[in-house]
C-alpha positions in Angstrom: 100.3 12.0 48.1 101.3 11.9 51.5 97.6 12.8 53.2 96.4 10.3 50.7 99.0 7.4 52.0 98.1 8.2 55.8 94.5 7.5 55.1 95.1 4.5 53.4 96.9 3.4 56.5 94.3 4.0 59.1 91.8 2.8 56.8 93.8 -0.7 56.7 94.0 -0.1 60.6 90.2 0.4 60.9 89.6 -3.1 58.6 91.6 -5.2 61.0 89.6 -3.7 63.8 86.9 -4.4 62.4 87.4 -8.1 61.5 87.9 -8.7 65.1 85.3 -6.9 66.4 87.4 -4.1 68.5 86.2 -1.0 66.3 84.8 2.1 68.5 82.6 4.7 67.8 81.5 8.0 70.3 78.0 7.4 71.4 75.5 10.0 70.3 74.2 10.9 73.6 71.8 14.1 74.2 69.3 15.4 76.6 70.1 13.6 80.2 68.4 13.4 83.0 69.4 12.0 85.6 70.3 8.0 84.8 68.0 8.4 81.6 69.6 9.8 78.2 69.0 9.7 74.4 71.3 7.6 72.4 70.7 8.4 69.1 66.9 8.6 68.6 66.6 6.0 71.5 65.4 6.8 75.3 68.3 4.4 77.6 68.2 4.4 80.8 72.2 4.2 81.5 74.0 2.0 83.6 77.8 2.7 82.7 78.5 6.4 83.9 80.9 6.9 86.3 78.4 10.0 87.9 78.2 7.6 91.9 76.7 9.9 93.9 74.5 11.7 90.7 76.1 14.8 91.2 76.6 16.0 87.8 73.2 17.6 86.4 72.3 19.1 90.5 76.0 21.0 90.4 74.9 24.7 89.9 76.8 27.8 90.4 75.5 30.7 92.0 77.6 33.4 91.6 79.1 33.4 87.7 82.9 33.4 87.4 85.4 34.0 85.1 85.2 31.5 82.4 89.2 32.0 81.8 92.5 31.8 83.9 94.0 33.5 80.6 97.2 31.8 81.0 99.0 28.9 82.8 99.5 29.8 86.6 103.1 30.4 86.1 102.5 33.0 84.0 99.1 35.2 85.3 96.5 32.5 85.6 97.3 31.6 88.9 93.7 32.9 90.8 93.1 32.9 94.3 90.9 30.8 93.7 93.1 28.0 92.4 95.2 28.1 96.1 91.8 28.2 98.1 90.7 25.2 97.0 93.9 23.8 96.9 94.1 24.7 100.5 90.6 23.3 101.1 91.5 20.0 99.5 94.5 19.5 101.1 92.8 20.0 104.5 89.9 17.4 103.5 92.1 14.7 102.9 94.8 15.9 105.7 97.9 16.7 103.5 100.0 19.9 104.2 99.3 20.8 100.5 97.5 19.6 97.3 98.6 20.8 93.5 95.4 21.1 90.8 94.7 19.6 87.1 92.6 20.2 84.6 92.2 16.4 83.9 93.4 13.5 85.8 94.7 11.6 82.6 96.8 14.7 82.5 98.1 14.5 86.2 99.0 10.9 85.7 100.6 11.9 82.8 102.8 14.9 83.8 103.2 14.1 88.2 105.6 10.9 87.5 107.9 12.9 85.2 108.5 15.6 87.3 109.2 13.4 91.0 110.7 9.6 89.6 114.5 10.3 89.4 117.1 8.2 88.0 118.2 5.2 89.5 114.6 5.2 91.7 113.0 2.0 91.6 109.5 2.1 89.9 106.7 -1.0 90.1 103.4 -0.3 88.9 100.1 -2.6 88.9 99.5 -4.2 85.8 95.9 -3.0 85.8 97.1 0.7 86.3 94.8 3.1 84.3 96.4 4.0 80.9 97.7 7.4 82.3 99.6 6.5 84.6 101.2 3.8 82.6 101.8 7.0 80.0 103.2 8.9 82.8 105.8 6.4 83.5 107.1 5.9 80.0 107.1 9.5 80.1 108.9 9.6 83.4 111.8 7.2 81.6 112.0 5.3 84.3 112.8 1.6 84.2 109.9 0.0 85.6 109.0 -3.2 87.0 104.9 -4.4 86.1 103.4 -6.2 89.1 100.8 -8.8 89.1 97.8 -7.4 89.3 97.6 -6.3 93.5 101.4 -7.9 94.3 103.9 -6.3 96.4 107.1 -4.8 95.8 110.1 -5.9 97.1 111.3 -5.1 100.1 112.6 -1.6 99.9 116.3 -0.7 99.9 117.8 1.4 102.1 120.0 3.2 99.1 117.4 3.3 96.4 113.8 5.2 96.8 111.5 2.9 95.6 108.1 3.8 94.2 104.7 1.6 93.9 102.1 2.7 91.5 98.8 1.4 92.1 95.1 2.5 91.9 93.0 1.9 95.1 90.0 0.9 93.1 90.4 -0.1 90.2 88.8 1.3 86.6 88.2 -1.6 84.9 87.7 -4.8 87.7 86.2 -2.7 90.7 88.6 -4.6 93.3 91.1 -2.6 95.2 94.5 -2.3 96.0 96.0 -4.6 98.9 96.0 -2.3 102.0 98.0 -4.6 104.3 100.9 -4.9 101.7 100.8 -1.3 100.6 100.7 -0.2 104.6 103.6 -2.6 104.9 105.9 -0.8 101.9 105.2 2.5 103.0 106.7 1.1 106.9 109.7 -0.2 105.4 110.3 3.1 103.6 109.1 3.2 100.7 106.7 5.6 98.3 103.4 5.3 97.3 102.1 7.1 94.4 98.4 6.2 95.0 95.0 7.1 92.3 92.1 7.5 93.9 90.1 8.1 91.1 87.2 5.8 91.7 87.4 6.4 95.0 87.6 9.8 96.1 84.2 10.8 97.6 82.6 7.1 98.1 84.1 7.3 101.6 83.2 9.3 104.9 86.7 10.4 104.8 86.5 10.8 101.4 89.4 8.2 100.4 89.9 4.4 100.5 93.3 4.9 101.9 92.1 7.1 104.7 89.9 4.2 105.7 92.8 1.6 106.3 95.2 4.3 107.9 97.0 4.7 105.2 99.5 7.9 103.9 100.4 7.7 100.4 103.0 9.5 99.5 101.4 11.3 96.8 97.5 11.2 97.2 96.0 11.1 93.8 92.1 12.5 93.4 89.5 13.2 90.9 86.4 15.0 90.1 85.1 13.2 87.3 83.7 10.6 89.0 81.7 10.6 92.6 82.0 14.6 92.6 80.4 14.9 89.1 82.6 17.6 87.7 86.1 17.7 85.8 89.7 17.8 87.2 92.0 16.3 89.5 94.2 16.6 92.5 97.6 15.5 93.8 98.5 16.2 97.7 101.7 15.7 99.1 103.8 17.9 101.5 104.4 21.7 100.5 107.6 20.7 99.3 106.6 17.9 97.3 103.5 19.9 96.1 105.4 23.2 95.1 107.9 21.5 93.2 105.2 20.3 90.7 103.4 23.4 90.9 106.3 24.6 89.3 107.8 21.9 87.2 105.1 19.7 86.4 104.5 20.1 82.1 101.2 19.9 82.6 101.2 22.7 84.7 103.7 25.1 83.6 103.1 24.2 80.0 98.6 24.3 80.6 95.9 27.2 81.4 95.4 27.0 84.4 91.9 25.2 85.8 88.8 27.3 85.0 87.0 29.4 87.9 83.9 28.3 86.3 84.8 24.7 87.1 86.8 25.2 90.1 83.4 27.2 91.9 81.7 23.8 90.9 84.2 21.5 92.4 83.9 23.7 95.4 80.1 23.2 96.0 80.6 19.5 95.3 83.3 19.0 98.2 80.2 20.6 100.2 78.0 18.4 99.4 80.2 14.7 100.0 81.2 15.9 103.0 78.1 17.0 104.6 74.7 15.1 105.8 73.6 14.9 101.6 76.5 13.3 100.9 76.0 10.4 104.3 72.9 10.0 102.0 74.2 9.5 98.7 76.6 7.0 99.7 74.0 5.0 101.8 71.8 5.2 98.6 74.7 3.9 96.6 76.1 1.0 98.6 72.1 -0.6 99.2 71.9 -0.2 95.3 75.0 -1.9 95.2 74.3 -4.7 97.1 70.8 -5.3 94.9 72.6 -5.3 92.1 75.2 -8.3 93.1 72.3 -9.9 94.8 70.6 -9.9 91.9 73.3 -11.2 89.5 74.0 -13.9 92.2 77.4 -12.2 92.7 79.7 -12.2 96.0 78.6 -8.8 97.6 81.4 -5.6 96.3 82.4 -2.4 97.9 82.8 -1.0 94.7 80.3 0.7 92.2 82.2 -1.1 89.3 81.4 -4.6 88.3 82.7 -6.3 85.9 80.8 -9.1 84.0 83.8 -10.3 82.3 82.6 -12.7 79.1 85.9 -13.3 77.3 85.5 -12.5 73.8 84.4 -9.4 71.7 82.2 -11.0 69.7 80.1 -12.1 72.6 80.7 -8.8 74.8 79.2 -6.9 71.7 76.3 -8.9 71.2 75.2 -8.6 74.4 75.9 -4.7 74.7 73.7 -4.2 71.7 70.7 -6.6 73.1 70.4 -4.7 76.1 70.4 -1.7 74.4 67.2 -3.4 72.4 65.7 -3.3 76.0 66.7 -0.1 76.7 69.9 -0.2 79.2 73.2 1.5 77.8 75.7 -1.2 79.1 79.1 -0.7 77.2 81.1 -3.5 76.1 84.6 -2.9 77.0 87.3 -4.7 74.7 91.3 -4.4 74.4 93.3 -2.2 74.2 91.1 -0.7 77.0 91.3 -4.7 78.9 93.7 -7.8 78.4 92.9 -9.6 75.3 90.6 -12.4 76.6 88.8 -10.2 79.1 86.4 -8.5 77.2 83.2 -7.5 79.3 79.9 -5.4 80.3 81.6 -2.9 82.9 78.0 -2.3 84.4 78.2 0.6 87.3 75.5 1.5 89.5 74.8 5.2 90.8 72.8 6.4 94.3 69.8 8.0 91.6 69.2 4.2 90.4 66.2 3.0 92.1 64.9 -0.4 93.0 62.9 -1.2 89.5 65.5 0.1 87.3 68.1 -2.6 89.0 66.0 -5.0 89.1 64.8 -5.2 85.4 68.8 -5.0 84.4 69.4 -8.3 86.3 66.6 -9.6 84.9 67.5 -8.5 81.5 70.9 -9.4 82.0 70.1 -13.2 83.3 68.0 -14.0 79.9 70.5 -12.9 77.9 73.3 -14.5 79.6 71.6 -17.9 79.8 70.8 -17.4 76.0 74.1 -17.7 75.3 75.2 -20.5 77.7 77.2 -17.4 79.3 77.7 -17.8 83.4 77.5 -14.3 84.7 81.3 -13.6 86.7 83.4 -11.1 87.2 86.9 -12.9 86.8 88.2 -14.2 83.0 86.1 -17.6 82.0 88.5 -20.4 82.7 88.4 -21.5 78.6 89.8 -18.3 77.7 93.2 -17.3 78.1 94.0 -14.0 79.4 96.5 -12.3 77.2 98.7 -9.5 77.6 
């Protein structure tokens, strides 16, 4: 009776989804290469993977590893290898120490908890990613949301004050302030910075290291630019230790896989060499083809957003371009604000020339179909809802 009654429920859920367009379904993808994949029965040639530099089918480990940790590192799965590349990381980015994750969802969602205390003062961006707005209900801190890329208050002298912010950001492709954030870290406060869609896209290898910036707890991932799986937080030993050691998704996790962590390795050899000078040059001249294609303001940012406004329309246009062969998803709420559905198109290094050009050209037919103007920010006839 019961199983039966919590069906029912989800199956009402699924209904109202359906009536207004916002249902989801895992695409059936198989046998990639490169920025072509099946989906389905169908050949695509993709332009929504997060892979930037096209680093995730040339990854290839030489020397086999252990596939296990056997345990969470408190226990006996902490592996040399787990503090030589944290070590290694921390060096790259010029921290004193850095602390591993499997998954960056779950570092956003365990970090907060285990360094917000009561009484701090918490403000996060109101575009944060989902896991970090998870980690601060988890953290039970009373928060303040910011509009999107606004400043805290001043810091007080008595009270630690936190910002939470992405430096690029997953959905929009804009980035943090720097000036502001430079000037909240001067006055004393903390910066718990995600550099998730950044980390690698730079010769430093971060945003913030480009604007002379020191978050107080640097926040990388390898999902992205590095092509793998995983995350890092560095901080100072202290700092770092005390999550090592208290952080649930740490004490209560296996620790990371040597198979993935030998991978992660060989990619931080490849951004930070000659290749990886390369790669990024590749990326930011495909970039700029792209917006000058679309008629868009030039980005720094593999991520743009061409934000239509409704689902309806965002779904429509997803599935004709995938009638001419371009995997483009159409991103709706809860994922965006209601009112800001969109085509979150992202461009990799391994696109060349031809392949952008016949996406603009695709996507300026079916725009114009539909009496659609191709922009990144909401259309001013549709209210952006929280």
């Amino acid at each position: 009776m019961s199983l039966s009654l919590l069906e029912r429920r989800i199956e009402q859920k699924i209904a109202l989804e359906r009536n207004h367009n916002l249902a989801r379904a895992l695409p059936k993808i198989s046998e990639r290469q490169g920025v072509y994949y099946k989906l389905g029965d169908q050949r695509v040639l993709g332009f929504c993977s997060n892979d930037y530099l096209g680093l995730a089918e040339t990854l290839r480990i030489p020397n086999p590893a252990e596939c296990g940790s056997t345990a969470s590192r408190l226990i006996c799965g902490n592996l040399p290898a787990h503090r030589a590349l944290e070590q290694r990381l921390a060096h790259l980015v010029g921290y004193p120490d850095a602390v591993l994750f499997p998954s960056g969802f779950q570092l956003n969602t365990s970090v907060p908890a285990c360094v917000v205390g009561d009484g701090d003062r918490v403000f996060s961006d109101r575009l944060n990613h989902a896991s970090i707005i998870d980690g601060l209900r988890l953290s039970r801190s009373e928060k303040t949301i910011l509009p999107h890329r606004a400043a805290p208050p001043e810091p007080s002298a008595s009270t630690l004050s936190w910002w939470f912010s992405e430096s690029a950001f997953s959905m929009d492709g804009d980035y943090a302030p720097a000036e502001k954030m430079y000037r909240h870290l001067n006055c004393g406060g903390l910066v718990y910075l995600d550099e998730a869609h950044s980390f690698g896209l730079h010769k430093n290898l971060t945003w913030s290291a480009d604007h002379n910036l020191r978050p107080t707890l640097l926040v990388g991932t390898f999902g992205k630019a590095l092509g793998c799986a995983g995350a890092f937080v560095a901080s100072t030993n202290m700092i770092c230790e005390w999550i090592r050691t208290h952080s649930r998704g740490i004490v209560f996790s296996t620790g990371t896989s040597p198979l993935l962590l030998a991978a992660i390795d060989q990619a931080l050899s490849i951004v930070t060499s000659d290749e990886g000078d390369e790669l990024r040059a590749h990326l930011a001249n495909n970039l700029a083809r792209l917006c000058e294609g679309l008629g868009l303001p030039p980005r720094s940012c593999p991520i743009v957003p061409l934000v239509v406004g409704n689902n309806r329309d965002a779904l429509a246009i997803s599935r004709e371009l995938l009638e001419r062969g371009f995997h483009v998803q159409a991103i709706r709420p809860p994922t965006v604000p209601r009112g800001a559905s969109r085509l979150r198109l992202t461009v990799c290094a391994t696109h060349n020339p031809d392949q952008i050009d016949a996406l603009t050209s695709s996507l300026h037919e079916v725009f114009a179909r539909r009496n659609l103007e191709l922009r990144t920010t909401v259309p001013n006839d549709e209210p952006l809802l929280s």
